[in-house]
Each structure stands twice: as C-alpha cells, then as structure tokens.
C-alpha positions as CSV (number, residue, x, y, z in Angstrom):
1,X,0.0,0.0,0.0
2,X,2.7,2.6,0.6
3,X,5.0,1.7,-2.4
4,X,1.1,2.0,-4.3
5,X,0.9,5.7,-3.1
6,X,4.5,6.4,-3.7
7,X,3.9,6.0,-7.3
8,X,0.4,8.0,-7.5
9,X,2.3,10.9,-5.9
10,X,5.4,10.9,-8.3
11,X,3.9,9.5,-11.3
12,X,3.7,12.2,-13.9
13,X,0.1,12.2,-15.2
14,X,-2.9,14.6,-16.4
15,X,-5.3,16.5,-13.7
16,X,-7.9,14.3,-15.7
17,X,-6.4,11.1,-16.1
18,X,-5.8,11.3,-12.4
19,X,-9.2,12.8,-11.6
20,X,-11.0,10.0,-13.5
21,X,-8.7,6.9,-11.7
22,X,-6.6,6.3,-14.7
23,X,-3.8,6.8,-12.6
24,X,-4.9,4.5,-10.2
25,X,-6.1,1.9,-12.1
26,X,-2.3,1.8,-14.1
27,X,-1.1,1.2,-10.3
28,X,-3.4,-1.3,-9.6
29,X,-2.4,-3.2,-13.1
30,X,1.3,-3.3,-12.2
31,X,0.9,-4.9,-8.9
32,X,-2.2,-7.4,-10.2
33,X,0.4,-8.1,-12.7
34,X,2.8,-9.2,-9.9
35,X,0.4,-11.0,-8.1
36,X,-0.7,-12.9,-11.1
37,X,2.2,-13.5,-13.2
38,X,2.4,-16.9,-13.0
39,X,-1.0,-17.4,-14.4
40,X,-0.6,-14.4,-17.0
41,X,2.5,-16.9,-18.8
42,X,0.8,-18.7,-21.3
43,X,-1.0,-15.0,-22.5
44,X,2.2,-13.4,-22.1
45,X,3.6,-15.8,-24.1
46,X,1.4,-15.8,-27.2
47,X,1.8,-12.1,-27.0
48,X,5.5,-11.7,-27.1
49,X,5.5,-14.2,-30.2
50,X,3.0,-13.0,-32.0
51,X,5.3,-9.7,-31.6
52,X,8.6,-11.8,-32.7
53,X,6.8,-13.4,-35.1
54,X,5.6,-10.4,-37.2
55,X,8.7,-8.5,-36.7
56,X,10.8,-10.6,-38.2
57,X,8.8,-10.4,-41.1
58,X,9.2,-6.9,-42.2
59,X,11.2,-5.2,-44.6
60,X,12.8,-3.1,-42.3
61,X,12.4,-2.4,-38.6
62,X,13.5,1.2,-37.7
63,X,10.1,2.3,-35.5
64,X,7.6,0.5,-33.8
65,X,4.1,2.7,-31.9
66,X,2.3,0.8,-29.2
67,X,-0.9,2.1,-29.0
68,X,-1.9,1.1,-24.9
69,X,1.6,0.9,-24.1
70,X,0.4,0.7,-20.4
71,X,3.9,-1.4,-18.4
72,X,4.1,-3.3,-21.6
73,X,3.2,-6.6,-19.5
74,X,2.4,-8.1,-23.3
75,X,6.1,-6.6,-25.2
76,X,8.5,-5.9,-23.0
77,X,10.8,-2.8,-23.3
78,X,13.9,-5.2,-24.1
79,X,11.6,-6.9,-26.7
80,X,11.5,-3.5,-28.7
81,X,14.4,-2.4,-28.7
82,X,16.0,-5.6,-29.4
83,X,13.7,-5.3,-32.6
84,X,13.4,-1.4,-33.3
85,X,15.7,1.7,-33.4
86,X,12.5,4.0,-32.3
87,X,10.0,3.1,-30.3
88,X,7.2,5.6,-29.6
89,X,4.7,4.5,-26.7
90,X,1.1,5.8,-26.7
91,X,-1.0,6.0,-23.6
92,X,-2.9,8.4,-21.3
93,X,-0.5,7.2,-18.4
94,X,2.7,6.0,-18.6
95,X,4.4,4.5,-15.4
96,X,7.1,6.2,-13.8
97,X,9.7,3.5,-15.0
98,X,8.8,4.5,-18.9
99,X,9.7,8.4,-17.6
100,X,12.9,7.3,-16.4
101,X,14.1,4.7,-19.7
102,X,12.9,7.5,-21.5
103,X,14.9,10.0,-20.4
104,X,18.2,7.6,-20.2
105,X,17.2,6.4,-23.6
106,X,16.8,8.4,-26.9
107,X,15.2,6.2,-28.9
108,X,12.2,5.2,-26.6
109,X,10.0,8.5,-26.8
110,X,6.0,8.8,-24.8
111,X,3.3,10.4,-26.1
112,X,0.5,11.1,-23.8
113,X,-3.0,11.1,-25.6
114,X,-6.1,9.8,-24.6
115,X,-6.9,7.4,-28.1
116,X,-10.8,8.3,-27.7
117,X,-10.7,11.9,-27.2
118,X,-13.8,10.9,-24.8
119,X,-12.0,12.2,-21.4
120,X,-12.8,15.7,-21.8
121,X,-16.7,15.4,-22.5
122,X,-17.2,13.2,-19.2
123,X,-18.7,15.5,-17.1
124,X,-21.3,16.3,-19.8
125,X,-22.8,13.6,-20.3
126,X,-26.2,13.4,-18.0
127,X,-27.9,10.4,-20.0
128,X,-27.3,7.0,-21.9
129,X,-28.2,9.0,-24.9
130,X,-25.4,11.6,-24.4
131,X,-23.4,8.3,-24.2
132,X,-24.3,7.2,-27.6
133,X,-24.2,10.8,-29.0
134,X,-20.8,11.1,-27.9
135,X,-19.9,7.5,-29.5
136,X,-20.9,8.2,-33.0
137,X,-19.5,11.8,-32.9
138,X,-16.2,10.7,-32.0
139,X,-17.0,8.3,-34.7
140,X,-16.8,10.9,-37.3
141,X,-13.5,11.8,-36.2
142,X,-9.8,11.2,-36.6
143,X,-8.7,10.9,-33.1
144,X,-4.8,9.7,-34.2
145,X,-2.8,8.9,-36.5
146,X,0.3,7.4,-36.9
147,X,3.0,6.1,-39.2
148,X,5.8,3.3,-38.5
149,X,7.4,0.0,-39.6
150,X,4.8,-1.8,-37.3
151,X,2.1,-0.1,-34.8
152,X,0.8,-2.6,-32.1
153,X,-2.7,-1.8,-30.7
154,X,-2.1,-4.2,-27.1
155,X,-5.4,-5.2,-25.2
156,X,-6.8,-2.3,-25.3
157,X,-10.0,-1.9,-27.2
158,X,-12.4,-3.4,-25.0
159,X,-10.9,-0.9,-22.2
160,X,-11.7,2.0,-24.2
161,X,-15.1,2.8,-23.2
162,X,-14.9,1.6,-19.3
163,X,-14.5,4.8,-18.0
164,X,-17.3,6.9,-19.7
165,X,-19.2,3.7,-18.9
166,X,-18.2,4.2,-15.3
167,X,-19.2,8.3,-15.6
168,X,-22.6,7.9,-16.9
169,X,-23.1,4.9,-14.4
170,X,-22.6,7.4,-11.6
171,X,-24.3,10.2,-13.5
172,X,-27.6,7.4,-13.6
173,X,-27.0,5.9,-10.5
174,X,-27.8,2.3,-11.7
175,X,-25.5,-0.6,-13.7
176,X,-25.9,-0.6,-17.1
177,X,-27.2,-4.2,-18.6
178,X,-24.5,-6.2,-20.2
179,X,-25.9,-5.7,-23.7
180,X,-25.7,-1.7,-23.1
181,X,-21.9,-2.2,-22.0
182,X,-21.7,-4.4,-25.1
183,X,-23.0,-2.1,-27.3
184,X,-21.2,0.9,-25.8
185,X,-17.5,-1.2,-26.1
186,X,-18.1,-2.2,-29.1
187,X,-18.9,1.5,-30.6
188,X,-15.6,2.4,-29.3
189,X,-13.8,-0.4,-29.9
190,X,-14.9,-0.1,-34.0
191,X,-14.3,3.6,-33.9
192,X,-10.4,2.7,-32.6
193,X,-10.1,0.1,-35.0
194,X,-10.9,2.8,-37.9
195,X,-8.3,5.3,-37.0
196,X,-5.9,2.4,-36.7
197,X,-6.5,1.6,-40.5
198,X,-5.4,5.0,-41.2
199,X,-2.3,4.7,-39.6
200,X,0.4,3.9,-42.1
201,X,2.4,0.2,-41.5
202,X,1.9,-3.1,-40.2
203,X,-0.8,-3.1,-37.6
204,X,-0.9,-5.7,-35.0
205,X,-3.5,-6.2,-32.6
206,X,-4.8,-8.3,-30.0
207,X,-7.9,-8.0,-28.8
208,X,-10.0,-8.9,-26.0
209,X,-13.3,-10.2,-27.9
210,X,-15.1,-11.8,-24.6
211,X,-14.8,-11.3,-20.4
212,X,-16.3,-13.9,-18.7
213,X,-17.1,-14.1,-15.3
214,X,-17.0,-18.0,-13.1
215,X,-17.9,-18.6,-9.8
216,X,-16.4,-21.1,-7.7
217,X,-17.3,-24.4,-9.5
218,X,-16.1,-22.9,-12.9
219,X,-19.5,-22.3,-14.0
220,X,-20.0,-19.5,-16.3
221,X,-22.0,-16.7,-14.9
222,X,-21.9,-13.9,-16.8
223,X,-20.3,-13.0,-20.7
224,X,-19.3,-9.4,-22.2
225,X,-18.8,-9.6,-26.2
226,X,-17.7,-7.2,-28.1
227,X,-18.6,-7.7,-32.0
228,X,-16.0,-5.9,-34.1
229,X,-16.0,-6.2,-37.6
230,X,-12.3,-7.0,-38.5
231,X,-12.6,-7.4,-42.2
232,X,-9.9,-6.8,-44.2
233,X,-7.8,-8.4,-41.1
234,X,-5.8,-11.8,-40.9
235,X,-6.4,-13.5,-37.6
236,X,-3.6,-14.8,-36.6
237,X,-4.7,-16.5,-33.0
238,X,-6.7,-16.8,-30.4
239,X,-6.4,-17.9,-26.7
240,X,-7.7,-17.3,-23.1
241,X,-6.6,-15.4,-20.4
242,X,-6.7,-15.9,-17.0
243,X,-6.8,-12.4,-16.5
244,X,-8.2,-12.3,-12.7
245,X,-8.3,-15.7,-10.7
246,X,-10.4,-16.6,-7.8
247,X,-10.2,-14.2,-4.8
248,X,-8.1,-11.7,-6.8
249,X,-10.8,-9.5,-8.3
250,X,-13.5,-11.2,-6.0
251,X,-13.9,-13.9,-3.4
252,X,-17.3,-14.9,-5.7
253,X,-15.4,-14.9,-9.2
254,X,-13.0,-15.4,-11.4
255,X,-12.2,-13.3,-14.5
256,X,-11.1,-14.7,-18.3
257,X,-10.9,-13.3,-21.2
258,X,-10.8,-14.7,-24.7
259,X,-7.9,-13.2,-26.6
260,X,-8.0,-12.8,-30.6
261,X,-4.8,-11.3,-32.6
262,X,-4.9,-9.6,-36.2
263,X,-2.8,-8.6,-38.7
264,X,-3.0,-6.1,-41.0
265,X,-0.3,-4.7,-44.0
C-alpha cells in the first residue's frame, strides 16, 4: 500500500487522467500483474511471439508505436528495442519506470494522448443518450494517427469505453445491462479500430473479444462480447486469459478473457 501511493504521488500524469482513476487503475495493473504472473505466462507468451513473429517479417524495422503501451506486460521494453531503433509508446498514463528509460534512452520517446478523445466530455454527459451521441461523434472523427514499420494496438480496445461507462453509471446511479456495456465497447472499440486503419504500416492487434465471469465451480455466470467487424484483417490467434483468478478481483469470481490477434499490412 505505501509503495502504491509512492507511485500516485510521483507518477507524472494529467489532472484528468488522475481525476478519473486512470492513474490509479495503471497502479493497480502493475501490482495485479505481480500478483498474477504466473498465471498471465501462457498470455504473455502468445503475446510476445506474435510480436517476434511479425517483426521478423518486415522489410525493415526502424520504429515501432504501441498504442496502450500501459507497463508493456504483453512486449517488453527489451523486446522492442532488441527489434526497433524508435520506439514511440502511446497511452494516457505512462508509469514512472517508462519516464525514467525514456529519459536515459533516446530512442524510446512517450506520447501522452487519450486514443478516444472521450476524457474531456465526461462531465457532460447526464444520460445514456449523451453516451451514444458522444460515441458516433467521435466516430466521425480522426482521433490519431500514426506512421511506423509496425504499430501494435495491445489489449486495449475493449478498455476504451470503461471509464465513460463508469461516468454515466454514476451520473444514472444504476449498472448498465450487459448488452448496453456491449453495445457501448463495441462502438468504441470499431471507432479505434478505424483510426488504426489509417495509420500507415503493419498493424498488429490483440484484442480482448469476450470477459467472462465463473464462480467457484467454474460455471459460467456472466459474458461481455464485443462484435467488431475485423474485415480486411488476418487472424492470426486466439487464446484465453486468466486475466483475474479466484479471490483476486473477487472472493465470488474469477475473470477470463478470450484473446483474438490480427494482422494487417
């Protein structure tokens, strides 16, 4: 707990990413992943091959963007720049040990952007409908853009919507339904995957497609899916991840999550 509020006090971050619990929830990630490693391997694994995989199949390899860059549980900082000669890592946080390889290194650079542009409308929105509204203006948009050799988008568009889920749950005072989180993740998650195809390069993704919630016998007791359209796409794998077991996220649940990876030239 006190190395946890260490980091929230040093960690360089936005008044709204740390107003809205991004901050906190980056934290929380690094030490879940330190709980959980062990049973993370197998994800980690297909990950960082994947990764291998598709790198040594370009042309040429002088920059790499990791879109969700996060603590790069999935591609480790050695990984990239064993591979790359730039590396350019994308996130609305970045931990406090990316500031400091940053600053020792000149070829790892951070960019700070929130990918949905959604942040600064939060405390707007009043109503599901402002939800939506929001969703299918930012559609319209080109909320980033970037060019390299290859541009890894890294577990990260189911995540995109969770926090104006969270605001306009508070905001309504009830849960949404699982098929309005569904619809809601899945606007966002198609509205990231467009701006990706107008980035210029290899894109690699892996996606979350399903969370899945088991009690204590393993039965199944709830399902989030998130229908993207990936046409145009090569899928490449899929897998599960034990992303929170029993007692870590819940005494009543585990957490899994099924894990699809694309390609794209």
């Amino acid at each position: 707990m006190l190395l946890e509020s260490f980091e929230f006090l040093l960690t360089p971050t936005s008044p709204i990413a740390r107003k809205y619990g991004f901050l906190y929830s980056s934290i929380s990630l690094k030490h879940r992943y330190e709980r959980c490693k062990k049973k993370w391997l197998p994800h980690l694994k297909n990950c960082q091959d994947l990764f291998t995989e598709t790198a040594n199949s370009l042309p040429q390899r002088k920059s790499v963007v990791v879109l969700g860059s996060a603590h790069l549980h999935e591609i480790p900082i050695h990984l990239l720049l064993q591979y790359f000669e730039k590396i350019t890592l994308v996130d609305v946080v970045h931990p406090l040990k990316h500031h400091w390889i940053s600053k020792r290194n000149p070829r790892v650079k951070l960019i700070t952007q929130d990918l949905t542009e959604a942040l600064q409308h939060l405390e707007k929105l009043q109503s599901l409908e402002d939800l939506h509204d929001l969703g299918k203006d930012l559609a319209g948009k080109e909320l980033f853009k970037f060019e390299a050799d290859l541009i890894v988008s890294a577990n990260l568009m189911s995540q995109l919507a969770l926090l104006p889920i969270d605001a306009i749950e508070k905001k309504l005072k009830r849960d949404l339904t699982v098929d309005e989180k569904d619809q809601i993740c899945t606007d966002f998650a198609q509205t990231h995957l467009k701006n990706l195809d107008g980035c210029k390069g290899k894109k690699l993704i892996y996606a979350d497609r399903e969370v899945i919630y088991k009690d204590r016998d393993g039965k199944e007791i709830y399902k989030g899916h998130y229908p993207v359209d990936f046409k145009g796409y090569k899928k490449l794998k899929e897998w599960f991840w034990e992303l929170a077991p029993m007692g870590e996220a819940s005494k009543e649940y585990a957490i899994e999550m099924k894990i699809e990876a694309f390609s794209k030239d």
